[in-house]
N, C-alpha and C positions, 0 to 999 in steps of 0.2 A: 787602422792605417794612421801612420805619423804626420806630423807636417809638412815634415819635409819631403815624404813620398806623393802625398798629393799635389806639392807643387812641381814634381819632377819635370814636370810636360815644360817648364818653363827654360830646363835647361838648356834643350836645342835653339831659341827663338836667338835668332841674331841681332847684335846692338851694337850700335856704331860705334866705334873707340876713337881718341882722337886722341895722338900724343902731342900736348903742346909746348913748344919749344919759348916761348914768350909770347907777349903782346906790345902795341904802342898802339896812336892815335892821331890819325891823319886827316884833313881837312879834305873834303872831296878835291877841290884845289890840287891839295900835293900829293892824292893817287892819280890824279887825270895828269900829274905832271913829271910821273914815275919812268924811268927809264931802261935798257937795258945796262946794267952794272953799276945800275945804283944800289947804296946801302938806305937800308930802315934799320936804326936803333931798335934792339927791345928791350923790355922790360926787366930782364936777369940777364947775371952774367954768364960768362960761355963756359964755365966750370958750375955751375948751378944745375940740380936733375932738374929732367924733363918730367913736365904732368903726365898722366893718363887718367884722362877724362872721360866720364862715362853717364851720360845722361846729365850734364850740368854739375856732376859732382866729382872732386881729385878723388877717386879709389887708389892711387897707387906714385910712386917715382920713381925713376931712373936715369938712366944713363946709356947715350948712344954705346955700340959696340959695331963690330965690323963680323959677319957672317958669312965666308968666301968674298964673294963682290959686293953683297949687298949692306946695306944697315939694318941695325935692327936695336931694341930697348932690352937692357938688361932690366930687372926690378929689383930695386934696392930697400925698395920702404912701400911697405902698406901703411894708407891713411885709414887710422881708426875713426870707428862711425862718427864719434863725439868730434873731432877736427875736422870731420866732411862738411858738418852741419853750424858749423861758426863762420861765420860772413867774414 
């Protein structure tokens, strides 16, 4: 049996994904004082791909797309191992 058939069983187990659109950093302060129609800056611009994140590490980028009414990520770029793994 190969390796990779023994690990198969791993392929169904679900993991969180998380497409991150940016970050910033707010004082408890200025979320306790967040409002409806307020803006937060983030950290890229709005022409910048979005991460997808997966377990603490970028696997992947994209770019929003529209899907009948919904959104959804297209993937533009796989991050190779060596880039996931540099701070």
């Amino acid at each position: 049996m190969s390796d990779g058939n023994k690990l198969g069983f791993l392929a169904d187990l679900p993991v969180e994904v998380i497409i991150e659109l940016g970050r910033t950093r707010l004082t408890i302060r200025q979320l306790a004082e967040l409002d409806r129609d307020d803006v937060v800056d983030l950290s890229r611009g709005s022409d910048s791909p979005l991460d997808v994140v997966v377990g603490g590490k970028v696997l992947a980028r994209g770019e929003v797309v529209m899907v009948g009414d919904k959104m959804a990520l297209r993937i533009t770029e796989l991050v190779d191992e060596q880039a996931r793994n540099t701070p």
